[in-house]
N, C-alpha and C positions, 0 to 999 in steps of 0.2 A: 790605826796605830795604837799600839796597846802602852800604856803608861805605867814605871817601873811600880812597885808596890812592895813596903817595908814592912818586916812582922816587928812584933812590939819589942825582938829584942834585938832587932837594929838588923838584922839579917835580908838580905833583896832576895822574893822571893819572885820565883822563874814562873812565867807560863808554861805548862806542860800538856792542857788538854788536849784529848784530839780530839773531841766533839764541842758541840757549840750549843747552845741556844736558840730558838728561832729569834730570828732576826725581827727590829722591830718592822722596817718596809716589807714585813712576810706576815702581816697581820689578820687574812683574810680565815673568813669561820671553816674549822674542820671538821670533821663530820665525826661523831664519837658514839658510840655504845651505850645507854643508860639503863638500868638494871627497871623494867615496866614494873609496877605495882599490879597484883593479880587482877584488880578490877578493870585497869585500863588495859591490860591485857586482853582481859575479856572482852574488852566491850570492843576493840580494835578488834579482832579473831570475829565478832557478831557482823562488823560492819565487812569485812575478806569475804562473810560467808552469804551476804546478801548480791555478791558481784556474779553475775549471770556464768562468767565464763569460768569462774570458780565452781559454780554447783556444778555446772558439767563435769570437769577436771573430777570432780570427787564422784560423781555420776559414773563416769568414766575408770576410776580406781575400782571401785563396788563392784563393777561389770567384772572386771579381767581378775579379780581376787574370789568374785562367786558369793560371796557375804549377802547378809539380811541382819537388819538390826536386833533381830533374835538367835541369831545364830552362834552354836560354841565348836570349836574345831570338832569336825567331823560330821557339820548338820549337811543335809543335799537339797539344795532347791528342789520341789514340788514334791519331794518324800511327805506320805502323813503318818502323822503319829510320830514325829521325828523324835526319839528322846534326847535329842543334840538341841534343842531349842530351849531358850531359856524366857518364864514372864517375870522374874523379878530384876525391874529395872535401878533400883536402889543402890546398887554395887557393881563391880567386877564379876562375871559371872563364874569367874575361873578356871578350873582346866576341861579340855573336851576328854574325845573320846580316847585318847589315848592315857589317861591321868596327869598328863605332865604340859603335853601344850595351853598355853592359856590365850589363843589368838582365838577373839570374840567380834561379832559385830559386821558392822555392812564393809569396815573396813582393816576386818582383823587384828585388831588393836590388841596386842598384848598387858599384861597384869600390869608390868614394869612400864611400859608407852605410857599407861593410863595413868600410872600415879605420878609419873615426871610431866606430863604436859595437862593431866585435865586436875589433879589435887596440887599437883607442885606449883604449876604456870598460872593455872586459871582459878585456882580453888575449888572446883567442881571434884563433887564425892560421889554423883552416882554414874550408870554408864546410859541414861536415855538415848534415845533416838538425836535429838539435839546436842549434847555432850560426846554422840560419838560422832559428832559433822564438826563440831568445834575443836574436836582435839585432832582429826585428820587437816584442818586448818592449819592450827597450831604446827604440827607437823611440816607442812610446807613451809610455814613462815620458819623454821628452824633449819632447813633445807638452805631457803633462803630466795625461794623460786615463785614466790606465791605474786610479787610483782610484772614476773615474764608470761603468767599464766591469765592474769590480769589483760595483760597487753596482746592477750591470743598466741603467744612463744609457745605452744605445746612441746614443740621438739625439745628444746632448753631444759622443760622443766621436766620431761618425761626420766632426761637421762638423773635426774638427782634423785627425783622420784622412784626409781626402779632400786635406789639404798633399802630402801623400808619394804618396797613393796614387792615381793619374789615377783608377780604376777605380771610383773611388767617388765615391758622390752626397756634394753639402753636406748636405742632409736631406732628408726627408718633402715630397714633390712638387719637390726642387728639382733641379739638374742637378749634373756636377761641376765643380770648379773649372778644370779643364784643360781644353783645347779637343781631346777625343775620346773617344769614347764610352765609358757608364759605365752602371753597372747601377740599376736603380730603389732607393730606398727601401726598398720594398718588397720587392723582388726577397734587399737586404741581411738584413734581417731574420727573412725566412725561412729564408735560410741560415745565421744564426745561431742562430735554435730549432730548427732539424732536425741542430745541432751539439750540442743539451745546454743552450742562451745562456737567463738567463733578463733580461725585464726589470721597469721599475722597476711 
C-alpha cells in the first residue's frame, strides 16, 4: 500500500511510475559485467590457454585456416623460400601478398584483431608465437564460447567461431558463413581429437 506523499507546497503528489525497484525479498546476487584490468585479463586468457581442450580447439582453428605462426596472407605450407613469411616477431607483420590484406599468423589474425584484443585487451605489442595463441583465446572469450569448448561443446562453439574464422563450418553437415571455402564438420573435429580435444 503506497502512502499519500505531500510536496512542500502542499500539493498531493500521485504515483505514476510504471517500473519499480527490485524488491527488497529479491535480494539474491546478479551476475554483472566488470570492465577486467589488462593484466588479469592476461593472466585469465594464460590460464583458458593451458586447458587441454582449448589448445586443440585452436589446434583445430590453425588446421582449417592453413596458418603458421610465420605466415602473411598468401604464405603456402611446405613452399621454400616463401617471401610470404615473416621473422620479425616484434610487431604486426602487416599486409601479405596482396598489399592490402593484413590476416597473419597460425590464426590469421588481422592488424585491427591484434590491436583491439592483444594491445587493447591484454596489452601485448608484439605478434609471437604465444601472443598469437593468447589473442585467438581472447577471441573465443569475446565470442563468449571459450567455457562450452572447455566443457568438450565443440559443436556450440564451432558455430560462433565460424564469425571470425571463414575456414570454418556453421556445424555438422552445414557450410561456412562466409562466401569461400571451408573445411567439413567433420574434417574439424578430427582435427581436434588427433590434437588431445575431448568432447561432450
Amino acid at each position: 500500500m503506497t502512502s499519500t506523499l505531500t510536496s512542500p507546497s502542499g500539493r498531493t503528489l500521485h504515483h505514476r511510475a510504471t517500473r519499480t525497484t527490485t524488491p527488497h525479498e529479491d535480494a539474491e546476487a546478479k551476475a554483472v559485467r566488470i570492465k577486467l584490468s589488462k593484466e588479469q585479463r592476461l593472466a585469465e586468457n594464460r590460464e583458458y590457454l593451458k586447458d587441454a581442450n582449448v589448445q586443440a580447439f585452436l589446434k583445430a582453428i590453425a588446421d582449417a585456416e592453413g596458418g603458421g605462426y610465420d605466415f602473411k596472407y598468401g604464405a603456402v605450407k611446405g613452399k621454400r623460400n616463401d617471401p610470404w613469411r615473416f621473422t620479425d616477431f616484434s610487431t604486426h607483420p602487416g599486409p601479405g601478398s596482396d598489399g592490402a590484406t593484413t590476416a597473419a599468423g597460425m590464426y590469421q589474425i588481422n592488424k585491427l584483431t591484434w590491436q583491439d584484443h592483444g594491445e587493447g585487451r591484454m596489452g601485448l605489442t608484439d605478434f609471437t608465437p604465444d601472443t598469437q595463441d593468447l589473442i585467438a583465446v581472447s577471441i573465443l572469450r569475446g565470442l563468449g564460447i571459450i567455457d562450452k569448448i572447455k566443457d568438450g561443446d565443440i559443436e556450440s562453439g564451432l558455430s560462433a567461431a565460424s564469425k571470425p574464422w571463414a575456414a570454418l563450418p556453421i556445424g555438422r553437415g552445414q557450410a561456412g558463413r562466409h562466401n569461400q571455402p571451408c573445411v567439413t564438420y567433420e574434417h574439424f573435429e578430427a582435427a581436434y581429437k588427433v590434437a588431445g580435444g575431448t568432447t561432450k
